[in-house]
N, C-alpha and C positions, 0 to 999 in steps of 0.2 A: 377562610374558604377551604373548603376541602378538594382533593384533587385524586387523580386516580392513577397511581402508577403503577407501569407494564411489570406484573410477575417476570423475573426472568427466567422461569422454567417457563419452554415452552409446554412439556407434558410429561408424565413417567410412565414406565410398562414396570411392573413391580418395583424390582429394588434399584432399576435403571431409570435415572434422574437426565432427560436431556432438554441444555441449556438453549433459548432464542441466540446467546453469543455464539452457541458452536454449528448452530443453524443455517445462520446466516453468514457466515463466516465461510460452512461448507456449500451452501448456495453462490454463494462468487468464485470461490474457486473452481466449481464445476461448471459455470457459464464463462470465465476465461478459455477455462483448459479448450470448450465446445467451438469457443469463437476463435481462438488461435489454432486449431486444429484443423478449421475451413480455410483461413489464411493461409497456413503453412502448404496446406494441395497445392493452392493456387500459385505461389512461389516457387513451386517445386521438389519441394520435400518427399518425402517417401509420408504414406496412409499414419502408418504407423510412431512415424518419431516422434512427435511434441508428445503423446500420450506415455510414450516408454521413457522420455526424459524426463518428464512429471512424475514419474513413479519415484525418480529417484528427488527430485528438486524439494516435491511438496514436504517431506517428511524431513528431510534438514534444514529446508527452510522454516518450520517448524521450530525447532532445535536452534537454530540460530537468533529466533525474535525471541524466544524465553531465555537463553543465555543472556543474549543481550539487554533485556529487562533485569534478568537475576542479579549480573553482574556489578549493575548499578545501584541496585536496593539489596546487596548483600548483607550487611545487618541484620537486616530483617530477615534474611532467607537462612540466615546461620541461626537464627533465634527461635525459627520455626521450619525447619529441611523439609516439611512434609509439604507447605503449601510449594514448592518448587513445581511438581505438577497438575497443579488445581488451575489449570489452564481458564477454565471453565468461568474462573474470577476477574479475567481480563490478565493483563498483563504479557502481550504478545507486544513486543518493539516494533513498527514497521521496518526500523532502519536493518534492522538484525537481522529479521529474514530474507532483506533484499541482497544484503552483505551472502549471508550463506546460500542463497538460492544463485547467488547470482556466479560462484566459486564455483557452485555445482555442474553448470549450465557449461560454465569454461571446461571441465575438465571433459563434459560427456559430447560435446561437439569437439575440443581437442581429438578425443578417442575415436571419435566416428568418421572424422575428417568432415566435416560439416562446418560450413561458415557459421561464427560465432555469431559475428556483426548480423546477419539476417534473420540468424534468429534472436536475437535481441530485440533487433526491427518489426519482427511479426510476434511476438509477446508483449512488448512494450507497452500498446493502449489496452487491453486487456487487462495486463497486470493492473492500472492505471483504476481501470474499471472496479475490479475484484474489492482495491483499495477503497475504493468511493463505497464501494456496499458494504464492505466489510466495519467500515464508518459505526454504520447504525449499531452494531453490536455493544460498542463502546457506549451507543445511546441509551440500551437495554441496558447496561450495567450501570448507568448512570455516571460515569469516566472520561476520563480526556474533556473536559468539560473547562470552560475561561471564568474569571475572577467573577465575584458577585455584582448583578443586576439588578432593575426591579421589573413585577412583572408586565408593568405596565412597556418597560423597554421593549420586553420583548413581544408583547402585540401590538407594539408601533410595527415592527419587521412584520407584521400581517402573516406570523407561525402560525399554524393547526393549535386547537386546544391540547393533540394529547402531545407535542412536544414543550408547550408550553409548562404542561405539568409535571414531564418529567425532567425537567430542568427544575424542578423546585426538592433542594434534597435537605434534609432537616431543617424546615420551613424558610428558608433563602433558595432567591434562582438565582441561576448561573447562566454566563453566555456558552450559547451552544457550538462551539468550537467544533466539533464532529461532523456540524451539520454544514460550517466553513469550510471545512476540508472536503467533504464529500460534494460539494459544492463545487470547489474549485477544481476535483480531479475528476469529477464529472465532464465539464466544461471541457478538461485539458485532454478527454478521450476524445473530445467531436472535435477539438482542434489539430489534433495529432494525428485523425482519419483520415477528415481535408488533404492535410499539406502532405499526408504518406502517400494520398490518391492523385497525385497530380503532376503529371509526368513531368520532366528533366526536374525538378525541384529537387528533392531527399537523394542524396546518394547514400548507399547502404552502411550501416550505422548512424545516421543520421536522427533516423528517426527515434531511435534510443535515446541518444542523445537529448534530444526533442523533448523526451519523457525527464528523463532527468534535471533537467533545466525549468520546466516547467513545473514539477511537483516540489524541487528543492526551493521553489521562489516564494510557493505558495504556503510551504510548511515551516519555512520561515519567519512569517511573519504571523500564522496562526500559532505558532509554538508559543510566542513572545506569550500570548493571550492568556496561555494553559497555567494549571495550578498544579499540574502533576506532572510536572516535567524531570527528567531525569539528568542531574546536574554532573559537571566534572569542576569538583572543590565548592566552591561555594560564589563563582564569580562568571561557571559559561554555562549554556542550557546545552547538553549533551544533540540534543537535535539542531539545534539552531546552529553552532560551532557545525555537524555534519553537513547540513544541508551548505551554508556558504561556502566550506573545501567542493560540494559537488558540484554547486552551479558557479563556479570560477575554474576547475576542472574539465569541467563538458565542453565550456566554450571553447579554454585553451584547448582539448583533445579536437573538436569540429574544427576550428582552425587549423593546428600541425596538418590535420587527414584532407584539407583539404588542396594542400599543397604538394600532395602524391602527385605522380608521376610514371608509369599512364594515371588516371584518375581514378576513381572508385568505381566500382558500377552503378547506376541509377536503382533507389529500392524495388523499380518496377518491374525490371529486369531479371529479380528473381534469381535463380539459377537457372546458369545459359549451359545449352545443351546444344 
């Protein structure tokens, strides 16, 4: 059976080659930054901040999910230094860039005097979001993909033809693992709206919290699935080891904060004036 898989150039203007990965990748981070920058008014932020702290976040966040990719498949990157920025070929960590974005975020609300926890709170489903699209790129490249299937498995799941085909990579298909995750963090953006939207519920940080516990639970157990996992020795899944520190972290952290004294303020609450 022949099958027809997605070029991952989306197009080129002469000697400029641009990739569906960096597309789509730049298509979620720009409907984040749009939909957390309507949140942040309404909370009370100043017009301008989430866009001026994205100026600094995105690009070390950047930096940080290819370190953190690098670091793991150094071998390889010492055998060939050039592919180091050939971003273009996947290899973006989610965990890495949430690590360095998330370093970033502290320092520049540190400096600003701005509540960190709120903005945590009003980026959190968004970021959540970005992840879920950002997904698909991984599907154009044909990556992060779970152990071998048959094709028949995978139109029991009642898939589309063309993901059906592009899960077939040197004649074997694979479980579409991208398509779990984006799945699962889809779901956990409309569930982390809900319960942000609903008064006395979330107190601030919470709803970060929320996000982390919910993504760390689900990436979990999709990690298990993956064939590209990024290992520490030969006996933990680099992700799998991270997410269980975070989602046994979150809770304990929602627990300690919730035994302050006055209390937190309600997310709804915003910044009181």
């Amino acid at each position: 059976m022949t099958t027809n898989i997605i070029d991952p150039v989306a197009f080129s203007i002469g000697p400029i080659t641009v990739y569906w990965y960096g597309v789509i990748i730049a298509t979620a981070m720009l409907l984040a930054i749009t939909l957390a920058s309507r949140e942040g008014k309404k909370r009370g932020f100043e017009e301008d901040t989430i866009t001026d702290m994205i100026f600094w976040t995105i690009p070390i966040a950047f930096i940080g999910a290819r370190l953190y990719y690098v670091l793991f498949q150094l071998d390889h990157y010492i055998q060939n230094p050039l592919k180091i920025v050939a971003i273009w070929e996947g290899g973006l960590a989610i965990y890495g860039g949430l690590i360095a974005g998330g370093v970033t975020i502290y320092f520049y609300t540190k400096k600003k005097g701005i509540s960190l926890a709120l903005m945590l709170d009003v980026l959190a489903p968004y970021v959540l979001l970005a992840q879920s699209i950002g997904r698909w790129g991984n599907f154009i490249n044909q990556e992060a993909h779970g152990g071998e299937v048959t094709r028949a498995f995978l139109e029991n799941l009642y898939l589309p033809d063309f993901i059906i085909n592009q899960m077939q990579i040197n004649g074997l298909y694979y479980h579409p693992t991208f398509l779990y995750e984006s799945l699962w963090s889809l779901v956990g953006v409309g569930v982390i709206i809900i319960l942000r939207n609903r008064k006395g519920l979330l107190r601030q940080g919470e709803v970060a919290l929320s996000y982390v516990i919910w993504y760390s639970a689900g990436r979990f157990f999709i990690e298990g699935m993956r064939t590209d996992s990024l290992w520490i020795g030969d006996f933990l899944r680099a992700s799998q080891g991270l997410s269980l520190l975070l989602f046994i972290g979150a809770i304990g952290i929602w627990a300690y904060r919730r035994r302050d004294y006055p209390p937190k303020p309600y997310y709804l609450e915003g910044i009181k004036v």
